[in-house]
N, C-alpha and C positions, 0 to 999 in steps of 0.2 A: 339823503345821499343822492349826490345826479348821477344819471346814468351813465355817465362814463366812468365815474370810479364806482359801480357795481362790477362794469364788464373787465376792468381793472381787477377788482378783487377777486371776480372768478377765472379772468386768468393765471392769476396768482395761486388761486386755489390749486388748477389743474396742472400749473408747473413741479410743486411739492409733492402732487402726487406721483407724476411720473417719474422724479429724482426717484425717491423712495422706492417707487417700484424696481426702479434698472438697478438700483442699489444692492435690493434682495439675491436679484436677477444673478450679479455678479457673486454675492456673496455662497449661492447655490453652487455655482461653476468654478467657484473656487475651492468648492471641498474637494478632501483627496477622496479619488477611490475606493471603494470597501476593498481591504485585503481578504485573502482566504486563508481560513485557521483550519491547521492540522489536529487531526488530535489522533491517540492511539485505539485501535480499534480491537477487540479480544474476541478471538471464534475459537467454540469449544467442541471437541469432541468431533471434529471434521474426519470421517468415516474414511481410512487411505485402502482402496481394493481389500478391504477384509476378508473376500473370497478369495483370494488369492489368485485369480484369476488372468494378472498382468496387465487389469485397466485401470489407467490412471482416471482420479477423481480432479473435475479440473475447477480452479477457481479464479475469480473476478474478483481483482483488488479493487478495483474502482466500486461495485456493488454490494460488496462482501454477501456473494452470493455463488453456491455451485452451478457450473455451466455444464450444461447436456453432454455426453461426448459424442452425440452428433452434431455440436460445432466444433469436434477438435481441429478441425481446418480452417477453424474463422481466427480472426483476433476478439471473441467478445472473451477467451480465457487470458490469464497472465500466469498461473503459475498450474502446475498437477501434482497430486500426491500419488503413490504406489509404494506400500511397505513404507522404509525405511528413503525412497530415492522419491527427491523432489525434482519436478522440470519446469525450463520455462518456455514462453512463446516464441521460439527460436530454431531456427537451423532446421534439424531434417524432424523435427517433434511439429514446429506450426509456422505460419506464415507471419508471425508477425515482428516486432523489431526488439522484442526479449533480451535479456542477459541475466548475467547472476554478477555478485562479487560476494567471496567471503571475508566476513572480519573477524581477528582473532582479538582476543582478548580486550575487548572493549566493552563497556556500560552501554545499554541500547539507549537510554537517555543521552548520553555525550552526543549521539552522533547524530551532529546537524546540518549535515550535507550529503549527501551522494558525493561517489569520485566522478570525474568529468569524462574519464578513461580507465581501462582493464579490466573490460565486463566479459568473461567469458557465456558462451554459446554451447550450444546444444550439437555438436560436430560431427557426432556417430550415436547408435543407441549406447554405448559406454564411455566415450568421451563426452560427461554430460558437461553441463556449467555451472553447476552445484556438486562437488565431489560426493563419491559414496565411497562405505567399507568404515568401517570403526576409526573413529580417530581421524579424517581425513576432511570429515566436512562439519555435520550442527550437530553428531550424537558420539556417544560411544557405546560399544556390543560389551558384556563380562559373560564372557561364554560358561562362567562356572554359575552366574544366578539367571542366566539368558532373559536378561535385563537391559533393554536399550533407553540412554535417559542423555538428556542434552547436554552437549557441554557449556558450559558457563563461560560468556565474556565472548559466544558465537553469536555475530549478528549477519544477516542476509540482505545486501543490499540489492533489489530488486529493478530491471528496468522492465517496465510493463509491452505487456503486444504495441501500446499505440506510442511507445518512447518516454513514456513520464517514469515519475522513480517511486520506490517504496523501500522504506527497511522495515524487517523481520527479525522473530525472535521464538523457536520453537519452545514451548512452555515443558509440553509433558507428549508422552507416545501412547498413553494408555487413558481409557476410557473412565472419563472421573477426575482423572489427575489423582489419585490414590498416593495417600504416603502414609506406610512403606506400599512398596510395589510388589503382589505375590502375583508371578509369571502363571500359576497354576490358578489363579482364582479372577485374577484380573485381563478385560477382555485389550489388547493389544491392538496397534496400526489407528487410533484414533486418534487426531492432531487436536492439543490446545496450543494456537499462538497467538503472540500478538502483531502489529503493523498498523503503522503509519502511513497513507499515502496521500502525495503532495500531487493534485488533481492541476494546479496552474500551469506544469509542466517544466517548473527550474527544480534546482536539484536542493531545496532547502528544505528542511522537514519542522521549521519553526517560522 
């Protein structure tokens, strides 16, 4: 072979390789994005001021983790428990951009969006953004077995301290989730629920 069709062939060589490469090159930059998958998260037996002391127990949907209530002034909490009344990071409770919305009679699976509007706030210690009193918001009271248990088809759609969303689903009030529920034997104010939270920060929960 004479030397000019050697340097021919390993031109040739080095052309096919760098096709192939940009090739790749492109075919990397043309994948889509990883998406972010939701899924449903379940916390049990979340301790709500069992001393009854009027401190709310505060928690981090993004962590699924309880926060100090010496950050009750930060946004690292999104939602608080105490008794029977839930709050969020909102209004005169915390600094951050919180709401609530309740839904009536819905399947916590159907709902695969957040609303874009009608989040109530935290506007006084009683005008909370989550209703309280039997019947009014996620439980009811039967003052003759004094028995608080969730109502069914109530979901909580959540906007957290830093604006992203979450729905909620109170499971049970009592510690165990016991069925039946004996008020005299079973210890009371211990949250199991569930929630989904959509971390990308749009209001879709699939």
């Amino acid at each position: 072979m004479k030397k000019q069709d050697i340097i021919i062939a390993l031109w040739l060589i080095f052309a096919i390789a760098l096709i192939s490469s940009c090739s790749k090159s492109e075919d990397n930059n043309s994948q889509s994005p990883p998406t972010t998958t939701v899924k449903a998260v379940t916390i049990y037996d979340l301790p709500a001021d069992t001393g009854k002391k009027g401190i709310f127990t505060l928690f981090s949907l993004k962590d699924s983790t309880i926060v100090s209530n010496s950050d009750s002034l930060t946004t690292k909490w999104d939602i608080g428990f105490a008794g029977t009344t839930i709050i969020t990071n909102s209004g005169v409770r915390g600094p951050g951009q919180g709401g609530a919305i309740l839904l009536k009679d819905v399947d916590f699976n159907s709902v695969k969006e957040a609303p874009e509007t009608g989040y109530r706030i935290e506007n006084s210690l009683k005008d909370l953004a989550i209703p309280t009193g039997s019947g009014n918001g996620w439980y009811n009271y039967d003052p003759q077995t004094h028995i608080v248990s969730p109502i069914p088809g109530r979901v909580i759609i959540i906007r957290t301290a830093d604006g992203k969303y979450a729905k909620l689903q109170i499971i049970s009030y009592w510690k165990g989730n016991p069925q039946p529920i004996d008020p005299y034997q079973h210890k009371e104010r211990y949250y199991t629920f569930k929630y989904v939270y959509q971390p990308d920060g749009s209001r879709k929960f699939e």
